[in-house]
N, C-alpha and C positions, 0 to 999 in steps of 0.2 A: 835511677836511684835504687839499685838492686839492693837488697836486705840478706841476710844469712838466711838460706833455706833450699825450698824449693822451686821449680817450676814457676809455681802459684804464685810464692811469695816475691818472685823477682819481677813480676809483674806490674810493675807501679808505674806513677807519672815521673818528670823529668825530678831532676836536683833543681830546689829553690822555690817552688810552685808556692804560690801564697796560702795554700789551703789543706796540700798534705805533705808530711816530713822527709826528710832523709838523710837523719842522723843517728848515730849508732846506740844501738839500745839491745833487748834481752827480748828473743821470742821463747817462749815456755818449748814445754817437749823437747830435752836435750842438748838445745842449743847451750854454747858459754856463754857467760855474763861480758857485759862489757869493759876489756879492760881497764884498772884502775889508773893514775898518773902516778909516777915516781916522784913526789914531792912530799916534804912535811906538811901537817896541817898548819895553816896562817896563823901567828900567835896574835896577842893584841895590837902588836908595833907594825903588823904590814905583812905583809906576802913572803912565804920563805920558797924561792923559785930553783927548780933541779932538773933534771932529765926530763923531757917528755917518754912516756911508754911507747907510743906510736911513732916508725919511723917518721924522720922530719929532715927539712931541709936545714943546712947549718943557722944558728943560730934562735934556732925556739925554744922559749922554756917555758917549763908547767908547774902550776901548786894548786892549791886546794884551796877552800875558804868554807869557814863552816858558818851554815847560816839557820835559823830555826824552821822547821818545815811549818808551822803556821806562824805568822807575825804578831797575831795576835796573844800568842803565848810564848814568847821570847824567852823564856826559862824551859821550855816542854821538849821535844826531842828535836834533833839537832839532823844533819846530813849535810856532804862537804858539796862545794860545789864547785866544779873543773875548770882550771883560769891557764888561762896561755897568753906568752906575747912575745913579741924581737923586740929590741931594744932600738930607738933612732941612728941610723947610720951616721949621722951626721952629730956627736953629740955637744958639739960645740953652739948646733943649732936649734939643740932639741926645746921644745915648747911642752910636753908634756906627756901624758898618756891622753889615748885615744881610743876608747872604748867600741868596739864593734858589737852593733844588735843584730845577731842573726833571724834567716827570715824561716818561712817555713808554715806554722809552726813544726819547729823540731830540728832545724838546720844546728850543724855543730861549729860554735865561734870558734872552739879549742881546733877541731881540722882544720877550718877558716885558717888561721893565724898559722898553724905547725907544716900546712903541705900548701893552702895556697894564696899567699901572699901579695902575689903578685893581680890580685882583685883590687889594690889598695896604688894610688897614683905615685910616683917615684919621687916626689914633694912629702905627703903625705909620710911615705916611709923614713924620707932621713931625716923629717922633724919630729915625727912622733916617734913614742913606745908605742906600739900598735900591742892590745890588750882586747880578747873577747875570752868568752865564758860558753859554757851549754849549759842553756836554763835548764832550772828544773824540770826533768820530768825525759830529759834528753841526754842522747850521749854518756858521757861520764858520770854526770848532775842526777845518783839515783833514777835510773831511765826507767821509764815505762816499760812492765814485762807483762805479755800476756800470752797466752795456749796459742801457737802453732796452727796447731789442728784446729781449735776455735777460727780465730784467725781466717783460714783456708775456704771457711763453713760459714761466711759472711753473705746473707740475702743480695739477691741484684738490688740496685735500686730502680732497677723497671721494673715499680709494682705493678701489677694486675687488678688489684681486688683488695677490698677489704681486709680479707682473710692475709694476703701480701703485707698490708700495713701492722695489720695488729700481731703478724708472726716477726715481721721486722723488731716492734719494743719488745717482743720476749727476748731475741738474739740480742739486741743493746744492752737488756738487762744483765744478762748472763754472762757476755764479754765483761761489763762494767765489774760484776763484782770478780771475775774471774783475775781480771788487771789489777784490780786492788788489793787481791788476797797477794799477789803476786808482788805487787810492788811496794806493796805495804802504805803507813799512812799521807806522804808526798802525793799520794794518787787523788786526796780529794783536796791537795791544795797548791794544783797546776799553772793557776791564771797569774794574769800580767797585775795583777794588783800586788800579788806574793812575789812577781821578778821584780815589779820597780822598786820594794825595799832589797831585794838581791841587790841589785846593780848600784844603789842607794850604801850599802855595805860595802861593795866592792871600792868603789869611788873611795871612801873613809880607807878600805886596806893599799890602797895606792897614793896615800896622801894626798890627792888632789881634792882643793880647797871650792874649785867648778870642775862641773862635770865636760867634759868634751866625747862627745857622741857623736856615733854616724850609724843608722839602723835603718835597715834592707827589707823591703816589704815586708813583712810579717812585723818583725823588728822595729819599723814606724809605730804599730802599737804603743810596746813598750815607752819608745821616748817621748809618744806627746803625754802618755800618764805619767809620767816622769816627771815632764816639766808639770805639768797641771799636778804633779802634789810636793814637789822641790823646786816650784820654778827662782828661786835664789841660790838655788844651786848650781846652775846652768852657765857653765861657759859660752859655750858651743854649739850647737846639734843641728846635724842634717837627717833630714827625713826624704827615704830616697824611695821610691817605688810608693806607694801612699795607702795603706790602710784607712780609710773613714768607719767608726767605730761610733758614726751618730745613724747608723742607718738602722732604723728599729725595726721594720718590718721583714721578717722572712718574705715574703714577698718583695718588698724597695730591694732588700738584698738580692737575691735571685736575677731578679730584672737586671739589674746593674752591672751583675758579673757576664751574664748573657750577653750584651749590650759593649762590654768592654772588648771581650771575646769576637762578639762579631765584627766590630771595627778592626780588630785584626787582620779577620779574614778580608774582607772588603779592601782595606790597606792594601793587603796581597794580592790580592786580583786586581788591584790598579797598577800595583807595580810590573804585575806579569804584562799588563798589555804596552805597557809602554818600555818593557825591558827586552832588547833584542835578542838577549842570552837567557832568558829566561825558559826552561824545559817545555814551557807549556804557551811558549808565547804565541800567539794569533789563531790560539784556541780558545773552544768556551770552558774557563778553568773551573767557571761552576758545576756545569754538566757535567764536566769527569769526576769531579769531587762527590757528587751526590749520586755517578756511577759508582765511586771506591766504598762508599757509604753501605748501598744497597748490599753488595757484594760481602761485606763486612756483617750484614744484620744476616744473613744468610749461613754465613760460617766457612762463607767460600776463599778470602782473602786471606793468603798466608804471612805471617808475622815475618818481617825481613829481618830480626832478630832471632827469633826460633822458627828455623826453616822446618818446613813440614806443618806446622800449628798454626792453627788459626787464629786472626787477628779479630775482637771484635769492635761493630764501631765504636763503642767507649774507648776501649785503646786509643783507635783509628784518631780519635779527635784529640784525646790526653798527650797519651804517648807520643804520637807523628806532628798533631799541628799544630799544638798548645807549646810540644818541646822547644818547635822550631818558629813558632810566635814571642818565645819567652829570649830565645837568643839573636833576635831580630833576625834570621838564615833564612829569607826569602825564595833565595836562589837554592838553597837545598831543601826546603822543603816543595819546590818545583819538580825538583831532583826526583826525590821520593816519592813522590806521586806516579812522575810518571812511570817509573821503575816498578810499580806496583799495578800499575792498569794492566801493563803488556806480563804477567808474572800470571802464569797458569795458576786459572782457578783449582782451588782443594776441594774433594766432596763437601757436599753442604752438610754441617755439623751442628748441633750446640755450640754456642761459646761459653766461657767460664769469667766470672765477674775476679777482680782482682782484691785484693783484702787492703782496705785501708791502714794505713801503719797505725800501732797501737799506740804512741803518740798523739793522735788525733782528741784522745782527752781533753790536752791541754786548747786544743779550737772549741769544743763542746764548751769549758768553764767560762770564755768567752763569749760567747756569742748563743744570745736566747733566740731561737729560728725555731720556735713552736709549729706546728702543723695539728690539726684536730681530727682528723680519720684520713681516710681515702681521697675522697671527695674532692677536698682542700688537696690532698698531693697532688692530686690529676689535673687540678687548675695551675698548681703552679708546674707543673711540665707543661704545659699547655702555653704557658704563659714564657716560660724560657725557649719555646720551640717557636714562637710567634716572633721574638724578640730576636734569638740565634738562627734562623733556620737551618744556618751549614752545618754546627756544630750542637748537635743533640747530647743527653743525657752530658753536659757537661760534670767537672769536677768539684763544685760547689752542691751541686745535686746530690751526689755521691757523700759528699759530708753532710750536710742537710739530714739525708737517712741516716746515717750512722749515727747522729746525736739526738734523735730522735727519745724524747723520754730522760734526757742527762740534767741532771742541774746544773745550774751556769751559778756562776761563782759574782762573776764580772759582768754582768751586762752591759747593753751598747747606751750609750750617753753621749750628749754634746761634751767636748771639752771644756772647761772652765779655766783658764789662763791666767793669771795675773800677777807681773811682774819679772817676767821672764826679760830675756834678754832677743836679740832677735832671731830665729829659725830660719833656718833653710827647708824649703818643701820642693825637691824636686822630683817632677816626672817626666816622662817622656808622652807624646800627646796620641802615639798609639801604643798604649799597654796590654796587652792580652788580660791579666788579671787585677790589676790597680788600674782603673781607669784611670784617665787624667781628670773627669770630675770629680773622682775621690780626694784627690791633691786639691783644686780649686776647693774643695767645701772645709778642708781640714785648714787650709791657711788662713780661711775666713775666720775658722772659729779658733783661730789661736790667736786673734785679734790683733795687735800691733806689734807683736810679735811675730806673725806670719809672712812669711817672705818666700811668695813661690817663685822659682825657677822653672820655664819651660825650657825641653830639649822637644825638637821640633823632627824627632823620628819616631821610630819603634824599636818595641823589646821592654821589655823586665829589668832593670837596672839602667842608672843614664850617668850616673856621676863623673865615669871616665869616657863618655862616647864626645869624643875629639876635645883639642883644643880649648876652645871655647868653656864648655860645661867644666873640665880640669879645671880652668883658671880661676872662675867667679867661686869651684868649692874651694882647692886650694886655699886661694887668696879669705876666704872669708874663715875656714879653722885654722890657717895661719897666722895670720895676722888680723882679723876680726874684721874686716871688709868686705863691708855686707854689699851685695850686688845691685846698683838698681829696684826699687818694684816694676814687676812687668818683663824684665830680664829674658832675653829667650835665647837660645841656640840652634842654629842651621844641623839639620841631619847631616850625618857623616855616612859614605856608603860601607855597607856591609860585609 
């Protein structure tokens, strides 16, 4: 998920990650802003749709939609917000629009829809308008701008000490207002409470009378509050990758992500021993793994990305196993490993912590993950290392300290459902960062409305992994055919 910059800046986790963004926005210090879309602003009658600005594959078009930057004052200052979609191939068969939630946060629906498309099933395309947006605070949508060089000058989040913790809220405090001077007033009203009247607007500028939704880890957010404050509005909605958003404690949170994360890895190392082609088959894949580890905490381990540089194990685990945990690539993340054992150590160095996207706001309005000093942070690393052992200092950790001191707009709550129509809640039963208990708690609490789908692999996404999963989603935003309760699908190989 490289960013306009440097070095430093290009240093991030994979595209998609539930927890940090990778969508286009504005770093301070020289950098350009994010291009605008070649469209009129949306009059009251609907969407006026023109050119996309960004190269695109035939057939995308862009427009704007202005919407108020706090809800609660629907007369007060305004900003547009960036809307893309194809029209259904098929229009003889088309059913309607079909709203895409990106994940992230911070993922951009507008590049979604304009370069890649083909995320979306070949069902799916020639009955819908396939339609997303880049929420607030992303992308086109008024993005999030903050200092560069701030940015760059981001604390590890392997604190040490006291003095670690309470230098950390000084940095949070400073990016915060530095990002808000920057971004102006959008900056303190990022959360999914202010997208679901967005998308609640958008819906009205597409005349569609129910909503039809399909939202992608992060994006699940968005739609179960959706339904739980328009649930008569709701045609539709699949919830793919699974946010649970009742999980109140910074701690139950942590644990959980840990916990997701290491059934990954474990996944993996079962598939290694029983995979004949696998790099590292009828070795102990542990062992090497917490050799690449050491090697990595050291500053010995070179980035197979920036040859010469060193990789550290936060990368090690984000960048290399989380990447290739998120795209179910078992066999290449085998690959890499081994490629990296036999790969001549580099002088032992510092390593350099990577800057969270300045996007990460919009997680912080979210999600209250309070911590009280030191103490408390050292138990809960403690407590995610107890949990993950292969994979330390994971990427929830890393946000965790960055939001450190932020007010939350939106707090974690059970949903409240009633009278919705019936949901789709799929997951996959090894997710690196949605677990698949996050899906079993979210369906419960979306009461008879809930209607989960198991895919019975791994990876970050499952809606199109084979046959099976295509038909029960298909067939149920098509045609409203709802799938069994209980419903599961056989792993497809990789």
């Amino acid at each position: 998920m490289p960013l306009t910059g440097g070095r430093t800046l290009r240093r991030l986790v994979a595209r998609g990650t539930a927890m940090v963004v990778g969508a286009a926005m504005v770093v301070g210090g020289g950098l350009a802003a994010a291009p605008a879309v070649h469209a009129s602003p949306s009059g009251a009658g609907g969407l006026r749709w023109g050119a996309c600005d960004e190269p695109a594959e035939p057939g995308a078009e862009c427009a704007s939609l202005s919407v108020p930057v706090d809800w609660a004052r629907p007369d007060g200052p305004r900003f547009d917000l960036a809307v893309a979609r194809r029209k259904a191939a098929d229009p003889g068969a088309r059913v309607g629009s079909l709203v895409f939630g990106p994940g992230g946060p911070g993922d951009s629906g507008v590049d979604m829809v304009v370069g890649r498309i083909g995320r979306f099933s070949s069902e799916v395309r020639r009955t819908f308008d396939i339609v997303s947006f880049d929420p607030r605070g992303v992308g086109h949508s008024n993005p999030v701008s903050c200092s560069g060089d701030l940015l760059a000058r981001r604390p590890s989040p392997e604190l040490k000490s006291q003095a670690d913790f309470d230098a950390t809220l000084a940095y949070n405090a400073r990016l915060r207002a530095d990002c808000r001077a920057r971004t102006g007033p959008v900056f303190d009203h990022l959360d999914t409470a202010q997208t679901v009247r967005d998308l609640d607007a958008l819906r009205a500028a597409l005349g569609e009378r129910g909503l039809t939704f399909h939202g992608s880890s992060y994006g699940t957010l968005l739609g179960a509050q959706y339904a739980e404050t328009y649930p008569h509005r709701v045609r539709a909605m699949v919830l793919e990758s699974v946010m649970d958003h009742s999980v109140r404690s910074t701690r139950d949170f942590l644990r959980d992500e840990a916990a997701s994360a290491e059934d990954s890895f474990r996944a993996f190392v079962k598939w290694c021993e029983g995979a004949a082609d696998c790099a590292l088959h009828g070795r102990d894949v542990r062992a090497v793994w917490q050799g690449l580890l050491a090697r990595a905490g050291r500053g010995e381990l070179e980035d197979p990305a920036e040859p010469g540089t060193s990789l550290s194990a936060s990368d090690l685990v984000n960048r290399v196993a989380f990447r290739k945990f998120y795209q179910a690539d078992y066999a290449g993340l085998a690959t890499a490993i081994t490629r990296m054992e036999v790969s001549e150590p580099l002088p032992a160095s510092p390593t350099s912590v990577a800057p969270l996207h300045p996007a990460t706001p919009v997680f912080c309005s979210d999600w209250h993950l309070p911590v009280r000093d030191y103490r408390e942070y050292a138990s809960l690393v403690a407590l995610m290392d107890r949990t993950g052992p292969d994979l330390p200092y994971l990427l929830p950790l890393h946000v965790t300290a960055a939001c450190l001191g932020s007010p939350t707009a939106n707090p974690q709550h059970r949903l409240h459902v009633h009278g919705a129509p019936p949901i789709l809640v799929s997951n996959a039963l090894h997710d690196p960062a949605t677990g698949y208990p996050w899906a079993v708690s979210v369906a419960r609490q979306l009461g008879r409305s809930g209607v989960l789908l198991t895919y019975e692999g791994q990876g970050h996404g499952s809606v199109t992994s084979g046959r099976c999963m295509e038909d029960a989603v298909d067939g149920y935003l098509v045609a409203l055919a709802v799938p069994p309760r209980g419903t599961s699908c056989p792993a497809v190989p990789s």
